[in-house]
Each structure stands twice: as C-alpha cells, then as structure tokens.
Backbone as CSV, one residue per row, in Angstrom:
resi,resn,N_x,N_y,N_z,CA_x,CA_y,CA_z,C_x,C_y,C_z
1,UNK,88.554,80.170,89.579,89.421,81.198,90.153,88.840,82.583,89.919
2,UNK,88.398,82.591,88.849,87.338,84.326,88.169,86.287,84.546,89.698
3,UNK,85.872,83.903,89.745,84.597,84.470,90.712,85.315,84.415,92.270
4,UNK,86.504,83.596,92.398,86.745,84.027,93.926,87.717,85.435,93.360
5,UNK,88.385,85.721,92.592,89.220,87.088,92.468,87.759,87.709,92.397
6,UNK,86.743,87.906,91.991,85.803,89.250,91.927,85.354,89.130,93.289
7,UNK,85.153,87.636,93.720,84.580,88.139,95.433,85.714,88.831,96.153
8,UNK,87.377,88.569,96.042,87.866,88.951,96.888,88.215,90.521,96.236
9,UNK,87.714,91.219,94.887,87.909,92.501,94.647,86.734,93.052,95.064
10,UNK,85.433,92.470,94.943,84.092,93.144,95.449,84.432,93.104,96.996
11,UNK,84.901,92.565,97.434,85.429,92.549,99.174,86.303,93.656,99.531
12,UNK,86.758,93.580,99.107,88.039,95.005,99.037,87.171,96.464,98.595
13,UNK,86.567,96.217,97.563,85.821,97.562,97.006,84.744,97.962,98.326
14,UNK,84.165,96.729,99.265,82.622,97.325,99.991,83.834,97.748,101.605
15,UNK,84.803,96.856,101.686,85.844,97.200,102.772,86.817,98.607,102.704
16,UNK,86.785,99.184,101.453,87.019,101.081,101.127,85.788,101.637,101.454
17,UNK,84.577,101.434,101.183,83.600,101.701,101.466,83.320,102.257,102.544
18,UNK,83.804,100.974,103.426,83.093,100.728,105.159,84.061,101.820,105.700
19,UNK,85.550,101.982,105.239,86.699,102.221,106.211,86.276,104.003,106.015
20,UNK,86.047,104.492,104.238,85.620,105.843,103.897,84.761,106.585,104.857
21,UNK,83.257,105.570,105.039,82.291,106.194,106.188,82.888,106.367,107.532
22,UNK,83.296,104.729,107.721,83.890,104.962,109.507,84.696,106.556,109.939
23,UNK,85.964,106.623,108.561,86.590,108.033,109.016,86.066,109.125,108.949
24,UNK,84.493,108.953,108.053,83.754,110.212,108.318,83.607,110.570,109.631
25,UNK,82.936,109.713,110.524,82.572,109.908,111.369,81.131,110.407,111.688
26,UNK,80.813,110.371,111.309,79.057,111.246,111.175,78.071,110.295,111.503
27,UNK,78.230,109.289,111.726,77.537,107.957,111.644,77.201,107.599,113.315
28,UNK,75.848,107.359,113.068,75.207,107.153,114.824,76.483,105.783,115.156
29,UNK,76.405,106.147,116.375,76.739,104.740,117.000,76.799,103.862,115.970
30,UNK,75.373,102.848,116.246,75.134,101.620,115.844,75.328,101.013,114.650
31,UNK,75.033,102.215,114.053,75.851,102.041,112.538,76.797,101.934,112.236
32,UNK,77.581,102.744,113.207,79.477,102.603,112.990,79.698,101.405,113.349
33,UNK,79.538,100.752,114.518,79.626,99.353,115.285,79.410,98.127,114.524
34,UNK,77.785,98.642,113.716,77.606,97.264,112.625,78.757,97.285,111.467
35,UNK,78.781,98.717,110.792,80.268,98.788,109.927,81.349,98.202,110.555
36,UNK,81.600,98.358,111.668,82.787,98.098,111.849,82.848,96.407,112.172
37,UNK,81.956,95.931,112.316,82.366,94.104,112.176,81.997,93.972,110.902
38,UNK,81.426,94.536,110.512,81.609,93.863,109.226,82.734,93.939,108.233
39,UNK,82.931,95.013,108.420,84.741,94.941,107.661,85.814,94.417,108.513
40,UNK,85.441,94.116,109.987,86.363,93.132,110.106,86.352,91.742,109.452
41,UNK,84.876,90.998,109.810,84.498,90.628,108.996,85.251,89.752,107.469
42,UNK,85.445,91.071,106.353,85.390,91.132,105.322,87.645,91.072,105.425
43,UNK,87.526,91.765,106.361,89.414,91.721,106.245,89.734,90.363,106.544
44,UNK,89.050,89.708,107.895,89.830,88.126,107.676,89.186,87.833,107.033
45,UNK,88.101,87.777,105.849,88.236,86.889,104.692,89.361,86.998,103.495
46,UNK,89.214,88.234,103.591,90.536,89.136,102.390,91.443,88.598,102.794
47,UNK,92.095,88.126,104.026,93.507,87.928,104.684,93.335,86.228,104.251
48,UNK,92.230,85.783,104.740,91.930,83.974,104.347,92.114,83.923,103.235
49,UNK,91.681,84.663,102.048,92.199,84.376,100.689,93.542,84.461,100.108
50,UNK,94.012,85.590,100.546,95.804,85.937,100.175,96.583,84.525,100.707
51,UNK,96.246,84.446,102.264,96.678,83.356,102.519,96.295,81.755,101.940
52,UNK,95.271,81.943,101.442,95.148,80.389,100.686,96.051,80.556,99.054
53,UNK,95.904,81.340,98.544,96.236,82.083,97.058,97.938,81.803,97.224
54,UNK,98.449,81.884,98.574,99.994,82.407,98.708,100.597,80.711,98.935
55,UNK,99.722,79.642,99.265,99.945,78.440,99.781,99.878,77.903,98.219
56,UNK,99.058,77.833,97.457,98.944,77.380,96.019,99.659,78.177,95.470
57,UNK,100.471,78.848,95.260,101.431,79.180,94.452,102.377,78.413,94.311
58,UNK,102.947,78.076,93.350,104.287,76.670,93.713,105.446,77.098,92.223
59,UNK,106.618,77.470,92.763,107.672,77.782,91.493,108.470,76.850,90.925
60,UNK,108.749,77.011,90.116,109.501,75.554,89.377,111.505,76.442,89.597
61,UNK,111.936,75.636,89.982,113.678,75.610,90.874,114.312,74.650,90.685
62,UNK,115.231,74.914,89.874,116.355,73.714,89.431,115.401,72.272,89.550
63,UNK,114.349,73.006,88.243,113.632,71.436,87.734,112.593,70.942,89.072
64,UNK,112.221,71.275,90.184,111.862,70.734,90.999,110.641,71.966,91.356
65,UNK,109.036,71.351,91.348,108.285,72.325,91.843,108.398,72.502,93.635
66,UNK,107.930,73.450,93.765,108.144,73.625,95.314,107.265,74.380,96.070
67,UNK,106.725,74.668,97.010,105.874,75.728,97.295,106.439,76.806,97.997
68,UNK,105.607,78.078,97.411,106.349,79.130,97.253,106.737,79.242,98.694
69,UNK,107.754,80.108,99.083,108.121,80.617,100.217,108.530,82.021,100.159
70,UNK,107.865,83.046,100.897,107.912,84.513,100.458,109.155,84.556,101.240
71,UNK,110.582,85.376,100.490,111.819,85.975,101.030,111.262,87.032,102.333
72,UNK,112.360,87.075,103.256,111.820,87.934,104.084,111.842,89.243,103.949
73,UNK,110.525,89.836,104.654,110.242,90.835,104.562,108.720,91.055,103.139
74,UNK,108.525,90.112,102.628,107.368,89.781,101.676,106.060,89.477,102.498
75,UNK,105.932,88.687,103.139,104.720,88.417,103.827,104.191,89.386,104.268
C-alpha cells in the first residue's frame, strides 16, 4: 500500500506542477499540449486510484462487514 500512496502523492505533486505551468501560460504550443495529456493522463490515474481505494474500504455495522458506501453528497 506505501508505494501505491507515494505513486499516487508523487502523481498529484508532478499534476500541481503541470496545472502551475499550464496557467502560466508562457509555454510554446507543443509543450502546453504535451503537458496537457499528460496530466490528463495522470488525473484518470489519480481518479483510478481513489476509486479502487474507495471500493476496498469495508466498515464493520451492527457486527456485519460491508462495503463502504459514501452518504450522499461524499463522492
């Protein structure tokens, strides 16, 4: 679990990165374009992990484990 939380915090840290330059703006074209798939990229993996992370969560409820279900407005 240690090394997928640092990939999915080193993911997050290079995806501030990407989003910091993009709003610079200063950036030729092609460079912005390659930034910019790549933090898309990097967001559906970030989003693939929360969502796998949110499926393995499971709470224990009147004695019975269960898998989690976020109340609305959580997701």
């Amino acid at each position: 679990m240690s090394q997928d939380k640092d990939g999915f915090e080193a993911s997050m840290a290079r995806l501030r990165e990407i989003v910091e330059k993009l709003e610079g703006g200063d950036l030729p074209l092609e460079e912005g374009v390659t930034l910019f798939r790549e933090g898309v990229a990097l967001a559906r993996s970030c989003r693939e992990r929360l969502d796998k992370a949110r499926n393995e969560v499971t709470i224990l409820a009147d004695g019975v484990l269960r898998d989690f279900a976020p109340e609305d407005g959580d997701a």
